[in-house]
C-alpha positions, 0 to 999 in steps of 0.5 A: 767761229765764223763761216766762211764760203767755199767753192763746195759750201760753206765752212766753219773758220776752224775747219780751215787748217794749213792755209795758203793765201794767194794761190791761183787754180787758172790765171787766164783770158777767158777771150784769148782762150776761146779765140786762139788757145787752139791746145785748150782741153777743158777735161785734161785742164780739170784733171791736172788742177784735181791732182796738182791740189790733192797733191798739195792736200796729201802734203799737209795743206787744208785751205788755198785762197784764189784771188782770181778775179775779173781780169786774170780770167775767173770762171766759177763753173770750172773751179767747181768741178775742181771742188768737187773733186779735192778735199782742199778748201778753194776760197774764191774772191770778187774784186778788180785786177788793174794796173791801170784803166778800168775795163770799157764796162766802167770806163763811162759808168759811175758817180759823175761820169757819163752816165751817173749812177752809184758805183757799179764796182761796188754793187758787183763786189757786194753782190758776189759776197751775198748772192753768188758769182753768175749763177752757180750759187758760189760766194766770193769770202774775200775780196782783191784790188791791185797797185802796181809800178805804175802807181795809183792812177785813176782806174786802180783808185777807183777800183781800190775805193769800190773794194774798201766800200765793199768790204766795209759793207759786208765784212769781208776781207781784202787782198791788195797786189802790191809793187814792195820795189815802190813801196805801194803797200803803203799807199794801198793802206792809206786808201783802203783806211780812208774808205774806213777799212780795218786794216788788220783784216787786209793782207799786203800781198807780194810785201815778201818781194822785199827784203826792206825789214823797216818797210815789211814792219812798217805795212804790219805796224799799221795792222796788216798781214804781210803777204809773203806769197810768192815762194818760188818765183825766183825771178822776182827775189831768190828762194833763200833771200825770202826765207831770210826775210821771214826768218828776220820778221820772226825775230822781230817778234812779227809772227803773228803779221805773217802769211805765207804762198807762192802765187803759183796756178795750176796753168797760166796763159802769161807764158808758156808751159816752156817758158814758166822754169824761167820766172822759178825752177821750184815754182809750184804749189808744192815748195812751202811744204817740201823745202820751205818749213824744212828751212824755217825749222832749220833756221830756228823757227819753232813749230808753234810759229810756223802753225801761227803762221799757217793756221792762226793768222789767216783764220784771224784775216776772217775772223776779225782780232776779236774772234 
């Protein structure tokens, strides 16, 4: 067993059930909310996020890891209130968000910069994984680091090396948002095995953006888990082309190298409550349960598969393969 922390305490690792592995609670800027989202109810936000999740708890779901971090709009305070209030386990992250530049707070601060000093990025990571966020006393269980269309420039480099290092140092997992049109999973990889990573305990997050088998078996022949977590987002693969894709990994025999998510969020400030049905009708916390198993099943996939899928291999993303 391992203990892993939650934003209600810690956990034993068998404790975590059916796991989603990239789902957000709030994507937003916390600047931008306080200066322009006139409509923002603090009270009314809170009570949708503890139905949304005890919804998706009554469906069969234990676990959600959010990787919201500095960037989308973390604050800790708030998913507290939340867990507080559901049964479902919210594992929260630390790391950096970027598909480009640094935030101005690290642009002139680091080894040979500026003002030379050791990496700061690190120290944060590192400090949310052993002390807590702020001052709730929270502890981040994994971390996340990006690379996107625009590749592996200086910001998300810098970025993604201060997450290895803080994993190395502390043993805690990572997620990485990958762009699977460039195949930047594989970049990702390299850098993260540089800095000494295990990459068995790193999931390639949105890899189920592609319906490239030979790239997908690739990223998992290498160790990692596939993060085929964005069921519902239609406008960047239709609902049935990423069943077909899992089903297709299965059949390869890679079951074991599969996670699953939608990357959807209870409320996100990147567009508009009208304008969401636009990136996937179905988006929500709610398809995998409802339509996604039914399909697997339908398909041919046995239940077996599918727990070692929802149960086994995210409890292996932070046990280590040995545990």
């Amino acid at each position: 067993m391992t203990e892993i922390q939650t934003a209600a305490g810690p956990v034993d690792s068998r404790e975590l059930g059916r796991t989603l592995v990239h789902e957000h609670v709030f994507v937003l800027g916390e600047e931008y909310r306080q200066n322009y989202q006139d409509d923002w109810d603090e009270d009314q936000k809170v009570e949708q996020a503890v139905r949304d999740l005890n919804e998706l708890k009554s469906l069969g779901i234990d676990t959600i890891l959010d990787p919201t971090v500095l960037g989308l709009g973390r604050y800790i305070p708030r998913i507290e209130r939340i867990a507080a209030r559901t049964d479902l386990n919210i594992i929260v992250a630390t790391g950096l968000y970027t598909f480009n530049d640094l935030p101005h707070q690290f642009l002139s601060r680091g080894p040979g910069l500026l003002i030379d000093i050791e990496e700061p990025l690190t120290e944060l990571f590192v400090k949310d994984l052993t002390k807590g966020i702020g001052d709730t006393g929270v502890r981040a269980a994994f971390l996340k680091c990006a690379i996107d269309a625009q590749g592996l420039t200086p910001g998300v480099e810098r970025t993604m090396r201060a997450v290895a290092r803080a994993g190395v140092e502390t043993g805690a997992p990572i997620t990485v948002h990958t762009h699977a049109g460039s195949e930047a999973g594989l970049v990702a990889q390299r850098v993260l095995a540089e800095e000494g990573t295990d990459l068995s305990r790193v999931v390639i997050g949105h890899a189920g953006d592609s319906t490239d088998l030979d790239y997908l078996c690739r990223l998992a022949d290498a160790g990692s888990l596939l993060g085929l977590d964005r069921f519902g987002l239609d406008a960047f693969l239709p609902l049935q082309q990423r069943i077909d894709t899992l089903v297709g990994l299965v059949r390869r025999g890679y079951a074991e190298s599969i996670v699953v998510s939608h990357d959807a969020s209870c409320f996100m400030d990147f567009v508009s409550v009208e304008e969401r049905p636009q990136l996937g009708e179905k988006w929500n916390y709610r398809l995998i349960p409802t339509e996604v198993i039914p399909a697997l099943r339908e398909a041919g996939v046995a239940d077996r598969t599918i727990e070692t899928i929802l149960v086994d291999n995210p409890r292996r993303y932070f046990e280590g393969a040995g545990a």
